[in-house]
N, C-alpha and C positions, 0 to 999 in steps of 0.2 A: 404686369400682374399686381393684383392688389396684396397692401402687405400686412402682417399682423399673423400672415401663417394660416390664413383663410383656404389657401390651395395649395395642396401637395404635389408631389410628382406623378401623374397619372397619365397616358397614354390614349385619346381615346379617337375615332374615326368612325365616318359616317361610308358605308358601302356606295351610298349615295351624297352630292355633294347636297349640301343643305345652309339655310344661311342662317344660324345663332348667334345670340348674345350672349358673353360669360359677365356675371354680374355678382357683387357678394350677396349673402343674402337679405331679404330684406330690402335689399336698397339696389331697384336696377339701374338705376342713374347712373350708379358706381361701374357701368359699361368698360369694358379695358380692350375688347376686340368684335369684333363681326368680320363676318366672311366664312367661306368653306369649314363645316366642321372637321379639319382635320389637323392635328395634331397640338388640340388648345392640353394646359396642365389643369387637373385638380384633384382634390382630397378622393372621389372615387364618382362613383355614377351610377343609378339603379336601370333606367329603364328609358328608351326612348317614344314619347305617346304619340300618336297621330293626331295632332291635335293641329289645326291650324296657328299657334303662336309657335316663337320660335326661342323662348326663356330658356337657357339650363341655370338654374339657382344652383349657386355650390356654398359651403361653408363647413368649418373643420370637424365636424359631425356628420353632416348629412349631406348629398347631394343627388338629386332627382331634374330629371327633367322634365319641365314642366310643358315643352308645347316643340314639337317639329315636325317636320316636313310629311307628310304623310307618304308612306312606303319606305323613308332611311330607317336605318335600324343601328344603334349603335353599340360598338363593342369595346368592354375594356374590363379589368379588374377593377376589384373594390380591396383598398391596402387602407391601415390603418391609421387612422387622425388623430387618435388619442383616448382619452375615457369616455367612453359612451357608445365606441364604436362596434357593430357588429359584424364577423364577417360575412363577406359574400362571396364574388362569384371565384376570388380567387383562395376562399378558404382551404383549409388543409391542415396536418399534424406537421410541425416546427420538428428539426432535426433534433432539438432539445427536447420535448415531448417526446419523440419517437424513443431517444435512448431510456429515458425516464420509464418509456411504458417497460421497454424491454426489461431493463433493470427490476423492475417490480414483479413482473411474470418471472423472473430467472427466478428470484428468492423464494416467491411463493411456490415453484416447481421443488427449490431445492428442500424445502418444508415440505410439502405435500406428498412428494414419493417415499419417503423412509418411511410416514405413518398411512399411507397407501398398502406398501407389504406387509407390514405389521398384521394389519386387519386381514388380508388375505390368508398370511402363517395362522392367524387367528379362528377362521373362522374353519380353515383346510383341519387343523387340529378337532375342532366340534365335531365335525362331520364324521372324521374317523373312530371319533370316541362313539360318538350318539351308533355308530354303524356296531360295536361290538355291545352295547349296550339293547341294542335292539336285538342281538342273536341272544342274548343270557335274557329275556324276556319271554322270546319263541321259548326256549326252551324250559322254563317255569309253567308257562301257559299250556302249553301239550302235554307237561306233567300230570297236571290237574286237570287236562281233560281227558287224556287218553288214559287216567289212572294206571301211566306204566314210569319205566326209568327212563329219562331223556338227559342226555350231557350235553353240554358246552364246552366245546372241545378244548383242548389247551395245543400251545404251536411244538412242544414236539412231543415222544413216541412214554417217552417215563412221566410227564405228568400226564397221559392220558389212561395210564395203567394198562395192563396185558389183557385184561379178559375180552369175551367178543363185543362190546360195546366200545371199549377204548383201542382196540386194535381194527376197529370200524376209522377211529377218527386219525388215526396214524400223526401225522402234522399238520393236519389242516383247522389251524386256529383259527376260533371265531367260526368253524361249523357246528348245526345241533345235528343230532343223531339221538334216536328214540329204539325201542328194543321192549315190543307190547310183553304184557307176562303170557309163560307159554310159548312165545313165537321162537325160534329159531335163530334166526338172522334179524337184522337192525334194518331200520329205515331212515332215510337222511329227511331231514327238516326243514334244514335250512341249508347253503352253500359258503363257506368262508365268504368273509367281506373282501373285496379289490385288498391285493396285494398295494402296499404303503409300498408311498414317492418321496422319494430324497426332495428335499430337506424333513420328511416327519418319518422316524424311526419307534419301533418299543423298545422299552426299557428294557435293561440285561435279561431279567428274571422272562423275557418273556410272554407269553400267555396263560396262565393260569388255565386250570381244568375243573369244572363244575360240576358232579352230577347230581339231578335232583331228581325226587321220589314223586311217586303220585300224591303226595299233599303238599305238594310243588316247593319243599324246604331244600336247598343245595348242600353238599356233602363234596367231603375230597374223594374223588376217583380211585377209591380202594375197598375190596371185596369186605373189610370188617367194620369201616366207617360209620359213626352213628352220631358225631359229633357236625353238627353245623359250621357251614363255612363262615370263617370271619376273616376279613385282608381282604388286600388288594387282589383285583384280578388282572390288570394290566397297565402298564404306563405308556398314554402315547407323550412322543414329544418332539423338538427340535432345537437344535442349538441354536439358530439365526434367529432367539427373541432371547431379549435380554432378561424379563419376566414373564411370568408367567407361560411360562414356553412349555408345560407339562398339566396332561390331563389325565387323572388317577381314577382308575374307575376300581370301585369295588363293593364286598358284598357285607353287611351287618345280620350276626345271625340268620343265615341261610338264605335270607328272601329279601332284603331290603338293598337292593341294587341306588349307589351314587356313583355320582363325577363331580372331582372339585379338581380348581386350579390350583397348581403349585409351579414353583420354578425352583428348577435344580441342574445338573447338569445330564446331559444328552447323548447315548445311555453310559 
């Protein structure tokens, strides 16, 4: 075999016998074997052509066949020569690669799922707030149009007060209930929001109780009330965020419904 590191260890054979020359490149002179292609060494091998010559050129980069026997076909991997090399047919992920990839997916998994839930506690919190904020809405909104008393109910029996509009709403926090002037009996408006999932609970205080007038201004739920409500109406929240884990909704002078974030502890 020629030396200088010209041909690697490679394996290669013809299905069919075939009669080639292994030569460096460049220089077929530098001949080292003829006979059967089977079981000559080199750097790797792309392709067998049907070509009436019978050349395979090798050298430590590249090697191709340039001309054999029409109908042999040959088969071998393509292993690495050095800087330049691409692989072929026997490319693949290195047991070192593989651990490497895995090691990198682990990390970015162990990154990725704490602020995964986060957003989900996150967003499960929105949803519950924006849901009681949308009942204290209905219920301003039917004020003023139905020019009668519509509450927003509070979750239990004393802040909804006794008369028949608060004993309409019993504990069912987060329902409206309206009660036209003249009528009798009440009419429900809206239905409590989904009872809340562990991990998101309200705050001690509960649900607050809202009832607003036909000029759609909110009042505490008491027969003599004439003062506008100001405070919170509810806290939702959960202990499993470290901030921002509490969403305060409440009311400014009777009509001006927010929610802001806070974080505190749970309830």
């Amino acid at each position: 075999m020629p030396s200088g590191g010209a041909l690697r260890t490679l394996i290669a054979s013809c299905e069919q016998r075939g009669t080639v020359t292994v030569a460096l490149e460049n220089d077929p002179r530098a001949a080292v074997a003829q006979g059967p292609l089977i079981g000559w060494n080199g750097p790797f091998v792309t392709e067998c052509l049907p070509n009436a010559g019978h050349w395979l050129k090798v050298s430590p980069v590249r090697a191709t066949i340039e001309g054999c026997d029409v109908g042999n076909r040959l088969h071998a991997p393509r292993v690495s020569t050095g800087p330049g090399d691409v692989r072929g047919f026997a490319g693949g992920f290195t047991l070192v690669e593989l651990m490497v990839t895995v090691a990198v997916a682990a990390v970015l998994v162990l990154v990725a799922v704490p602020s995964f839930n986060n957003m989900i506690l996150s967003n499960r919190l929105a949803t519950t707030a924006n849901a009681l904020v949308s009942a204290i809405n209905v219920a301003q909104i039917n004020a003023i149009k139905l020019n009668a008393t519509t509450q927003f109910c509070g979750s239990t029996q004393a802040l909804n007060s006794g008369d028949t509009l608060g004993a309409a709403c019993g504990t069912t926090g987060g329902a409206v209930y309206t009660r036209p002037q003249g009528a009798a009996g009440v009419t429900r408006l809206r239905v409590a929001p989904p009872g809340m999932v562990a991990p998101l609970q309200v705050g001690s205080a509960g649900i607050a109780a809202v009832r607003f007038s036909g000029l759609g201004v909110g009042y505490q739920p008491t027969a003599n009330s004439d003062t506008p409500f100001n405070g919170t109406i509810a806290i939702v929240c959960t202990s499993q965020l470290a901030s921002g884990n509490q969403r305060v909704i409440s009311i400014t002078a009777g009509n001006i419904v927010a929610t802001t974030t806070a974080t505190g502890a749970c309830p």
